[in-house]
C-alpha positions as CSV (number, residue, x, y, z in Angstrom):
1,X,0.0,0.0,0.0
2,X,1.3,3.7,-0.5
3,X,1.3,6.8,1.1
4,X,0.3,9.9,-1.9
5,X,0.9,13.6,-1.3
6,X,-0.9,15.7,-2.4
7,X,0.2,19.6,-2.1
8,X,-0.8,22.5,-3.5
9,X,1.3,25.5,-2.0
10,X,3.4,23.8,0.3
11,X,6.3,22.2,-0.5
12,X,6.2,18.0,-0.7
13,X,9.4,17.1,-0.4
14,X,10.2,17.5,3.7
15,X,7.4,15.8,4.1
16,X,8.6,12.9,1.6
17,X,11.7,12.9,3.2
18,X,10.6,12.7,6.7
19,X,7.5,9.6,6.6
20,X,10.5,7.6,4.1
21,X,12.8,7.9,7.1
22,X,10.3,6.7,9.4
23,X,8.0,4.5,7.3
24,X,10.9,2.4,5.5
25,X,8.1,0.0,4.6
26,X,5.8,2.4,3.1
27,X,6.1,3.3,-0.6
28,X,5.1,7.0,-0.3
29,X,5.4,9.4,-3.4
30,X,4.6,13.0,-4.5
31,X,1.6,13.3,-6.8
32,X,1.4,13.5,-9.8
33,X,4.6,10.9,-9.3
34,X,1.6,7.2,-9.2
35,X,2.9,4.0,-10.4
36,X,-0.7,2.6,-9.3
37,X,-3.9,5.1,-8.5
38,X,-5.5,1.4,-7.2
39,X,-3.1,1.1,-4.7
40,X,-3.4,4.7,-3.0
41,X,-5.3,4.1,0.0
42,X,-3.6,6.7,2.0
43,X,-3.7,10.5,1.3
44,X,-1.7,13.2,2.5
45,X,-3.5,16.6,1.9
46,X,-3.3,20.5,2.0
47,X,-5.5,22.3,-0.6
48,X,-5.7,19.6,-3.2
49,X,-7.1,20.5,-6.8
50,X,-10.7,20.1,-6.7
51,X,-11.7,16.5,-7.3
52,X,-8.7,15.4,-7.9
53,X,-9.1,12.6,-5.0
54,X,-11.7,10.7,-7.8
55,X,-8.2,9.0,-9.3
56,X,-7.7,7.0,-6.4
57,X,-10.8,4.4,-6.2
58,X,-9.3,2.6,-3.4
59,X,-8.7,5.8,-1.4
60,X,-9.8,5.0,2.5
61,X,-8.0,7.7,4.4
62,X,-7.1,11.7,3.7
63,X,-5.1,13.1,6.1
64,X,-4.7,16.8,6.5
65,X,-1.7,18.2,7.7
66,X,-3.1,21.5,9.1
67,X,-5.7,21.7,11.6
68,X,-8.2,22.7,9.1
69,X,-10.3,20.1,6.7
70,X,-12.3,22.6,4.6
71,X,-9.8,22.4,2.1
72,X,-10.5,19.0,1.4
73,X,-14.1,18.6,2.3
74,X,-15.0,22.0,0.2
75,X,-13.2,20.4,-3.0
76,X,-13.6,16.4,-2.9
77,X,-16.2,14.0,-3.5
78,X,-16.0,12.4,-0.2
79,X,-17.9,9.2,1.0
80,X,-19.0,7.8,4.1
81,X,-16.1,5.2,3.8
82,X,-13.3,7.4,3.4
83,X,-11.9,8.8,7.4
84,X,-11.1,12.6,7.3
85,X,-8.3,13.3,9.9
86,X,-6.4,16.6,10.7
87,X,-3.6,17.7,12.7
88,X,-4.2,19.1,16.2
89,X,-0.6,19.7,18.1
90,X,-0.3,21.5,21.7
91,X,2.0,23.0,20.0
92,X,-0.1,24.9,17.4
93,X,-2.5,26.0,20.1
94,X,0.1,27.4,22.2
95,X,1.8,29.4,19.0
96,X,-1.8,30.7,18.5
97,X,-2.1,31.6,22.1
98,X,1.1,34.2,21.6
99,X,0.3,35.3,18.0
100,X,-3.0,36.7,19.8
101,X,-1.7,37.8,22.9
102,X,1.0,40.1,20.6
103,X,-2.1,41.3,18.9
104,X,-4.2,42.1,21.8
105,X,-1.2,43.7,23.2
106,X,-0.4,45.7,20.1
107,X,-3.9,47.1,19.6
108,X,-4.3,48.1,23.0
109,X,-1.0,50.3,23.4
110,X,-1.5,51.4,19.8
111,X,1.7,50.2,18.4
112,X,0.7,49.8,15.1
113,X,-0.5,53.7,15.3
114,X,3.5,54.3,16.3
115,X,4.8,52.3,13.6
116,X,2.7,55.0,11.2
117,X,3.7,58.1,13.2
118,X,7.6,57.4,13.0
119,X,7.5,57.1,9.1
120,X,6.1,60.3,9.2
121,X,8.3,61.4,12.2
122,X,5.9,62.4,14.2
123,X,6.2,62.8,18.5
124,X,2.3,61.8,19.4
125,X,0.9,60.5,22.6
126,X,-2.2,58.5,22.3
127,X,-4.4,57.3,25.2
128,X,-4.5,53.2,25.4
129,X,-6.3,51.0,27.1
130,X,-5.5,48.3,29.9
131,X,-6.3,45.1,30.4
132,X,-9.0,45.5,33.5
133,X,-11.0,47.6,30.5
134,X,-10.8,45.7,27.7
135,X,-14.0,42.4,26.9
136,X,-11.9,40.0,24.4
137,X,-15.2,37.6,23.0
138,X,-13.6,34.4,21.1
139,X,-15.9,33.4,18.1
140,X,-14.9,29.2,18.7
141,X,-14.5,27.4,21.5
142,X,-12.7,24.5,20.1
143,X,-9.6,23.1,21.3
144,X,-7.7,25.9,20.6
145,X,-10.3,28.7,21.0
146,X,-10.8,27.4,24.4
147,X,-7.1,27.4,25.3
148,X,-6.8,31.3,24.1
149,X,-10.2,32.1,25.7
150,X,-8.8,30.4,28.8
151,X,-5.7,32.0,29.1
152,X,-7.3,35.5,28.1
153,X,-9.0,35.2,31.1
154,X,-6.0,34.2,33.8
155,X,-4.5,37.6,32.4
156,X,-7.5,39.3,33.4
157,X,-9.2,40.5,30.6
158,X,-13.1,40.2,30.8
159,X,-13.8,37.1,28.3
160,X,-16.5,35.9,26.4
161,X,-17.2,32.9,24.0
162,X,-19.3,31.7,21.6
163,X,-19.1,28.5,20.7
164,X,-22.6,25.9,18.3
165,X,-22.5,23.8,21.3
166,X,-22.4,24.4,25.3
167,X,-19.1,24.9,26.5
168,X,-18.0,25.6,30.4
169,X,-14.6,27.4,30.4
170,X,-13.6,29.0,34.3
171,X,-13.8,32.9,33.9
172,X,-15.3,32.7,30.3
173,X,-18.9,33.9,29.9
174,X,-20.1,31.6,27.3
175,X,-23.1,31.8,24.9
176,X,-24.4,28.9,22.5
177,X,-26.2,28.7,19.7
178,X,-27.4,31.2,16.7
179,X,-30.0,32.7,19.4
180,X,-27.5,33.5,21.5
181,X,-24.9,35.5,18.9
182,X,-26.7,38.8,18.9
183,X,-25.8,38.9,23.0
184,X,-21.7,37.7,22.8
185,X,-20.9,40.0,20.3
186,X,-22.8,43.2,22.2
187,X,-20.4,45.1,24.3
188,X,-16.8,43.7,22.6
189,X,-14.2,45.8,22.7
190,X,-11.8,43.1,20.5
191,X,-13.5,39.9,18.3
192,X,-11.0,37.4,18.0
193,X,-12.2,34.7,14.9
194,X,-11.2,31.1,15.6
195,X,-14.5,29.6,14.4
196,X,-13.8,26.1,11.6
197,X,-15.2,26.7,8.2
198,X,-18.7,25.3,7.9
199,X,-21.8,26.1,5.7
200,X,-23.2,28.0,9.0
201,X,-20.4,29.6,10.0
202,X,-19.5,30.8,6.2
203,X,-19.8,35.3,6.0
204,X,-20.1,35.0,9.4
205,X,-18.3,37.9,9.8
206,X,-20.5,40.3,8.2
207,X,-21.6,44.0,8.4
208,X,-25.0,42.7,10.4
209,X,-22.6,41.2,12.8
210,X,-20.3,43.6,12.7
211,X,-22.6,46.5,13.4
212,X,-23.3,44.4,16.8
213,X,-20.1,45.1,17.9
214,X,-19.3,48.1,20.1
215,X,-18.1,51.8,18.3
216,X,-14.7,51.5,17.8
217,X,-14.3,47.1,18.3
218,X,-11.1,45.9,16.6
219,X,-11.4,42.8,14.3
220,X,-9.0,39.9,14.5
221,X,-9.5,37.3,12.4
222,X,-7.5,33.6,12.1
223,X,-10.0,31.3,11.3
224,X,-10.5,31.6,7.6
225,X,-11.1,33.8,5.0
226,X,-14.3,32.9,4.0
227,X,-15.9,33.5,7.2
228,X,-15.3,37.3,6.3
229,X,-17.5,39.3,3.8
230,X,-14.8,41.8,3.1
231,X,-16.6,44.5,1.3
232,X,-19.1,44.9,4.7
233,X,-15.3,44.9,6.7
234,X,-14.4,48.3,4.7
235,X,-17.3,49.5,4.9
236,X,-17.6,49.7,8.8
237,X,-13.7,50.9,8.8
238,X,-14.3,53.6,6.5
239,X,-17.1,54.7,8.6
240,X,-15.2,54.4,11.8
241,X,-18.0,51.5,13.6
242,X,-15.0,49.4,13.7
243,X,-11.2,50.6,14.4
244,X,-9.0,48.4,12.7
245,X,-8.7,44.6,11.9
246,X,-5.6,42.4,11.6
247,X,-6.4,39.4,9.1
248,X,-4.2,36.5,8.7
249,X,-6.4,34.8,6.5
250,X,-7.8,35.6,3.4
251,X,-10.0,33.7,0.7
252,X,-7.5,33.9,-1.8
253,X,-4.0,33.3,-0.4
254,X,-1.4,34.5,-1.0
255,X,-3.7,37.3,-1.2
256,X,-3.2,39.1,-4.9
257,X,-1.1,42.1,-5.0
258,X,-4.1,44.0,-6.3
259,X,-6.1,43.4,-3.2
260,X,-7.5,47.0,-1.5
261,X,-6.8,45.0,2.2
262,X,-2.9,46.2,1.3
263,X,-3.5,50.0,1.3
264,X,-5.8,50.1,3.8
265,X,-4.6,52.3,6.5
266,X,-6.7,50.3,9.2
267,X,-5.8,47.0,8.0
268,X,-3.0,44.8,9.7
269,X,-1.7,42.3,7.3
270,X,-0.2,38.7,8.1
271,X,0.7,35.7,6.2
272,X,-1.2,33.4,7.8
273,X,1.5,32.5,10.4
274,X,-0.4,32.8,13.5
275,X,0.2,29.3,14.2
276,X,2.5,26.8,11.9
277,X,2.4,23.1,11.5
278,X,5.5,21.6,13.2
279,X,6.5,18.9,10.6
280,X,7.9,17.0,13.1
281,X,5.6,16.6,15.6
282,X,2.7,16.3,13.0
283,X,4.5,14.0,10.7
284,X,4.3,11.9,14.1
285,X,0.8,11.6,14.1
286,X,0.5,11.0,10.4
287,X,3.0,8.1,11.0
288,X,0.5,6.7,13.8
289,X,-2.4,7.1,11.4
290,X,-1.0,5.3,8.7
291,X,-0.2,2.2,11.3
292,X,-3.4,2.3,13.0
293,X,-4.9,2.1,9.6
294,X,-2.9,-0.9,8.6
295,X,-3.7,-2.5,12.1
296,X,-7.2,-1.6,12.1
297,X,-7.5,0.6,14.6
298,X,-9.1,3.7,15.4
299,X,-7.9,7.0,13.8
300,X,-6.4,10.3,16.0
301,X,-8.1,13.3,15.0
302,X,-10.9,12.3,13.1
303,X,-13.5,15.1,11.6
304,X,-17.4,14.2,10.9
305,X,-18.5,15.0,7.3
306,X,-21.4,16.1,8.5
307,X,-20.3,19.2,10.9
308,X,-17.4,19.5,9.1
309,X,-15.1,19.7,12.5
């Protein structure tokens, strides 16, 4: 049986060199590099070329190696027989955890603001806010929306979350549901996105949602880019509802040197590095996958079609 990867913007070959050095058994190969599509059972994924999973009719396990799925649920035709599986790494969370923190921090000393006024050498002082004042609300309660949430709170900022199903989190005021969205996002100083792509959760961040947000909220979003409508983001930054937003993912990525986010003088721009796959410590569990497929056993990680999480 063989291990296929399957990349698109992200280099193979560490990845090749890494489950060969581990997996001496395994034949594992780059696509479009097949000797047999019938023996492909096992997939290695990130942002494969849509349907191009149909090749392998044998195909029994795809194996992301980000946290997210969406990229392969979003693109394949997927049956109930075929086991989704993503990364999640301690790791990642706790590289999220600081990625946010150094935003929070930044927005509320106005550093950015700084950054601007020395280009122009300019000697300014600006009033900035603490961390007793500030209400942080964490859109995601997941893993690693509950860890920043969590930890948010222990500084002691005022925290809320919003998460589709109940979640108890110590120092967290947390809301569920759709009927409960209108009240989390009432009274937030900074939104922080960490929500997983689904057909619900999809524009999420739009100018109804947006408006809902306190005068003067900051935006932070590192879930994905669909879950922002970016014309409604503009809007409410050109008419000052919102006060800035630092985006580290975007729909189209890398996002197009054309794009209006780059000149926008309220706009923070990131690469999406807020948190980065370890290939080490992921290429761990894709080596456990791969043998508790062959033995039978259960998968780590595993995501439902159906919530797409």
């Amino acid at each position: 049986m063989s291990i296929l990867i399957v990349f698109n913007n992200k280099d193979p070959k560490p990845w090749e060199k890494i489950l060969k050095q581990k997996l001496m058994q395994a034949d594992v190969s780059i696509f479009p590099q097949v000797k047999d599509p019938a023996t492909v059972r096992f997939v290695l994924c990130w942002k494969p070329e849509k349907d191009i999973l149909d090749r392998f009719p044998n195909l029994r396990v795809v194996q992301s190696v980000g946290a997210a799925v969406e990229h392969i649920t979003r693109t394949q035709n997927l049956n109930e027989n075929i086991i989704i599986s993503r990364i999640v790494d301690s790791r990642l969370s706790e590289d999220m955890w600081e990625f946010l923190l150094a935003a929070v921090m930044q927005h509320l000393k106005g550093l950015s603001h700084y950054s601007r006024q020395q280009q122009e050498k300019l000697w300014q002082q600006k009033e900035y806010r603490t961390v007793d004042q500030t209400t942080v609300s964490v859109l995601g309660l997941g893993k690693m929306g509950g860890l920043v949430a969590a930890k948010f709170a222990r500084l002691g900022f005022k925290v809320k979350g919003w998460s589709a199903s109940e979640k108890s989190i110590p120092k967290v005021e947390a809301y569920t549901g759709a009927e409960e969205l209108d009240g989390f996002l009432a009274n937030s100083d900074i939104l922080i996105n960490l929500l997983p792509l689904t057909h619900q959760t999809e524009g999420i961040l739009n100018r109804e949602n947006l408006q809902k947000l306190k005068k003067g909220a900051y935006l932070i979003n590192v879930g994905r880019g669909e879950h922002l409508v970016e014309n409604d983001l503009t809007y409410l930054l050109d008419r000052e509802h919102l006060s800035g937003a630092l985006l580290d993912v975007f729909t189209m990525e890398p996002l197009p040197e054309c794009h209006s986010f780059w000149e926008h003088p309220k706009i923070q721009i990131t690469p999406h590095i807020a948190s980065l796959t370890n290939i080490n410590s992921a290429a761990d569990q894709v080596i456990e996958n791969y043998r508790n497929f062959l033995e039978g056993k259960p998968l780590l990680n595993t995501v439902s079609l159906q919530k797409g999480y």
